[in-house]
Backbone as CSV, one residue per row, in Angstrom:
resi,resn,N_x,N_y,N_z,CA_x,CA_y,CA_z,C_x,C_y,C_z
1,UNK,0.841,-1.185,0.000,0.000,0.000,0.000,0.879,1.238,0.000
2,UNK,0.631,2.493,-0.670,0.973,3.477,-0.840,0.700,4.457,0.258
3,UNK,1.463,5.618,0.778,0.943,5.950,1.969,0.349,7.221,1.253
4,UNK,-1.057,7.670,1.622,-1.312,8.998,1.150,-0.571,10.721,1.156
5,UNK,-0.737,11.017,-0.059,-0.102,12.253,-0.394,-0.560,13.260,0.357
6,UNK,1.095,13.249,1.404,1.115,14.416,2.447,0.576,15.896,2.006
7,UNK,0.555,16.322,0.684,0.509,17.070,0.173,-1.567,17.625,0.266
8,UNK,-2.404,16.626,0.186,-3.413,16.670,0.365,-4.107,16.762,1.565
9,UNK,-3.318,16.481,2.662,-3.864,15.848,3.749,-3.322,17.672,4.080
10,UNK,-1.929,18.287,3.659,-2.324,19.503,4.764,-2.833,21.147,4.027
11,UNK,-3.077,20.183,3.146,-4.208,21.642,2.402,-5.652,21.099,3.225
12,UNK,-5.898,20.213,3.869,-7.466,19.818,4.319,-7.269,20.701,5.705
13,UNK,-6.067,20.219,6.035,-5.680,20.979,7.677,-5.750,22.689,7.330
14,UNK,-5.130,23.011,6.142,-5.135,24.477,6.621,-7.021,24.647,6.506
15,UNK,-7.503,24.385,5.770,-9.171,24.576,5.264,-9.934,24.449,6.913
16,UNK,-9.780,23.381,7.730,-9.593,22.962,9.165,-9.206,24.467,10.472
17,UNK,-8.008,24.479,9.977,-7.456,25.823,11.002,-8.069,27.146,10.048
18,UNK,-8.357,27.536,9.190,-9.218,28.356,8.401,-11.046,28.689,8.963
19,UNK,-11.385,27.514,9.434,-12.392,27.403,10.225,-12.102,27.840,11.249
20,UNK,-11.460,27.339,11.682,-11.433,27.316,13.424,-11.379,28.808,13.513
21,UNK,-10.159,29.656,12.785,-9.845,30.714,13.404,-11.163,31.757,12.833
22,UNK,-11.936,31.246,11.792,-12.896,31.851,11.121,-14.206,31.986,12.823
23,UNK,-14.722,30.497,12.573,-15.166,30.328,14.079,-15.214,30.897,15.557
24,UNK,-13.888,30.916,15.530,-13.260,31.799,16.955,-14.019,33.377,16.763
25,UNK,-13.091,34.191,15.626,-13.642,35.715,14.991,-15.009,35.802,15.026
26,UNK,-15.817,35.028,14.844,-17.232,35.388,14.524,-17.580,35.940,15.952
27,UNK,-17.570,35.430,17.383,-18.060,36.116,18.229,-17.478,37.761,18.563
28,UNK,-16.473,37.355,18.368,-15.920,39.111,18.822,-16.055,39.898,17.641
29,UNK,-16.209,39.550,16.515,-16.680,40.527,15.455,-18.158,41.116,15.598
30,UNK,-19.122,39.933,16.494,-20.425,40.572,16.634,-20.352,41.215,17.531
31,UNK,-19.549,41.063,19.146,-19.010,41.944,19.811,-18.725,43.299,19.464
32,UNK,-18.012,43.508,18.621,-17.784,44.353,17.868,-18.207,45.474,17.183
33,UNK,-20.002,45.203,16.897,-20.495,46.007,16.394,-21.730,47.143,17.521
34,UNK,-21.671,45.972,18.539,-22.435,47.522,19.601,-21.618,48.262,19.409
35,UNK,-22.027,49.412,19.761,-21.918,50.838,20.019,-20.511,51.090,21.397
36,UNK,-19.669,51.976,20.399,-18.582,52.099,21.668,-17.604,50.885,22.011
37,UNK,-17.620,49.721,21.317,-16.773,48.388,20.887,-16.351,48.337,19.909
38,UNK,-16.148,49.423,18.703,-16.019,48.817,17.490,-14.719,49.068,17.449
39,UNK,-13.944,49.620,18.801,-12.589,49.664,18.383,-11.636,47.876,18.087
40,UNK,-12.515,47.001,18.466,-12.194,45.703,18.675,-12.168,45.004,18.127
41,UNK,-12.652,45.762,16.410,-12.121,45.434,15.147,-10.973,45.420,14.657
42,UNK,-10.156,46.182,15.120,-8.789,46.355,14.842,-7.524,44.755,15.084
43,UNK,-8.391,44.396,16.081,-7.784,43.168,16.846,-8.817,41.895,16.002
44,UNK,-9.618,42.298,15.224,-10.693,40.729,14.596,-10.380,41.151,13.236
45,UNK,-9.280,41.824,12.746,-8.672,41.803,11.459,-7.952,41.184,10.859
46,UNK,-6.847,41.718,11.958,-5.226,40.358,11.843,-6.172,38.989,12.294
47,UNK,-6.926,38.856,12.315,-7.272,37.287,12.824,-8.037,36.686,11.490
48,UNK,-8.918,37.351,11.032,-9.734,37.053,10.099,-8.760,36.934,8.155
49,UNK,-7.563,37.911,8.455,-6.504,37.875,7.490,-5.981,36.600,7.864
50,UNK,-5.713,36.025,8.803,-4.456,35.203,8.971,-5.753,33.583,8.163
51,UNK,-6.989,34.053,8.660,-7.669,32.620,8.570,-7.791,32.851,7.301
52,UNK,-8.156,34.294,6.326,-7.945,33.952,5.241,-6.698,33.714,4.423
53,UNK,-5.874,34.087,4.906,-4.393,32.926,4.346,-4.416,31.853,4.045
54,UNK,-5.111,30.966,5.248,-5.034,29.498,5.274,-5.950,29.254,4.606
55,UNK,-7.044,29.630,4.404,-8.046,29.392,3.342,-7.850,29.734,1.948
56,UNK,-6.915,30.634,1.588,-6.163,30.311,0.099,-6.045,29.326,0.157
57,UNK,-4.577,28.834,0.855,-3.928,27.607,0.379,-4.601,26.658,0.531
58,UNK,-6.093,26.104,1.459,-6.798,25.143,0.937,-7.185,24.183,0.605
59,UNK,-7.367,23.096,0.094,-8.343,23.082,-1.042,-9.953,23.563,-1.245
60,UNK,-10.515,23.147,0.247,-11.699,24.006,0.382,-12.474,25.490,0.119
61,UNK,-13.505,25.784,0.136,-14.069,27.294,-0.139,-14.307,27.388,1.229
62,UNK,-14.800,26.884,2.557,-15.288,27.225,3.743,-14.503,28.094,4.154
63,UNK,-13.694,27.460,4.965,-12.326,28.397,5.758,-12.598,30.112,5.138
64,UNK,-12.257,29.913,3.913,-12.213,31.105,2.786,-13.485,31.768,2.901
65,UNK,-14.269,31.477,3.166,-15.174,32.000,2.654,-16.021,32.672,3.643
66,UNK,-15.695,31.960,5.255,-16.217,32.782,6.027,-15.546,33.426,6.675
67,UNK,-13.949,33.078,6.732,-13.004,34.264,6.793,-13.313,35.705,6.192
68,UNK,-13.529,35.566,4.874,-13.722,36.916,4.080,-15.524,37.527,4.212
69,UNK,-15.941,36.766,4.902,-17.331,37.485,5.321,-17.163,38.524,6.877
70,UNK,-16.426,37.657,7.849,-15.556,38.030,8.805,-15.385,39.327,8.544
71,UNK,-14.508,39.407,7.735,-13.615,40.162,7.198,-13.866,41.875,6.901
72,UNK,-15.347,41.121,5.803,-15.850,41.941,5.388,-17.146,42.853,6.231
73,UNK,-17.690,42.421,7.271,-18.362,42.673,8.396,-17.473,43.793,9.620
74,UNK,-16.291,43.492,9.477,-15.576,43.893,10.364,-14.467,45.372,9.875
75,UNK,-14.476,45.307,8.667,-14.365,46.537,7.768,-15.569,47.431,7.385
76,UNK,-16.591,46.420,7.474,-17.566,47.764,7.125,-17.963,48.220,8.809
77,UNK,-18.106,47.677,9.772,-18.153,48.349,10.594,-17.514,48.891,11.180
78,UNK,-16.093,48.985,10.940,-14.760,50.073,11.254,-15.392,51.282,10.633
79,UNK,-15.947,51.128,9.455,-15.574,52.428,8.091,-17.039,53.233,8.851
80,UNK,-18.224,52.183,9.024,-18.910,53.099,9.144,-19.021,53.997,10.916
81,UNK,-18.449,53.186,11.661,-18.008,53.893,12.798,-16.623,55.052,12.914
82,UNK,-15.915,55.520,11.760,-15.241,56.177,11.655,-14.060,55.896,12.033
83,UNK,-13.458,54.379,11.971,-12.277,53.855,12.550,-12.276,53.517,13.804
84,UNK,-13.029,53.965,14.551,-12.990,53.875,15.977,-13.832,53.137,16.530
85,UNK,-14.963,53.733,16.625,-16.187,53.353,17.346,-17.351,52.833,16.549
């Protein structure tokens, strides 16, 4: 028997840790959007970037995909709180 291609097995893992860290972000990003918290976006950015990293490399769309919703939730409520709040 052939042993399976390491190569597959850790594009599943990053798709895996792509979740997780996607997962983790989702509560403090909703955190995030009361009033007078939204500075706490700043800190659910680098997190939501790093999970979408791992969700490039992949093979999956999940990881990716709710990373960049993350993402995108957490930029628009920076922009429309004026960076801050």
């Amino acid at each position: 028997m052939r042993p399976q291609h390491t190569g597959s097995i850790s594009r599943r893992m990053f798709n895996l840790i792509s979740l997780l860290i996607g997962v983790l972000a989702i509560p403090w990003v909703l955190l995030a959007v009361l009033p007078l918290i939204g500075a706490l976006n700043w800190l659910v950015i680098p997190w939501a970037l790093l999970g979408l990293f791992f969700g490039v490399l992949s093979r999956g769309n999940a990881g990716r995909n709710l990373n960049l919703i993350v993402l995108i939730v957490a930029v628009i409520r920076l922009w429309l709180g004026g960076g801050l709040f």
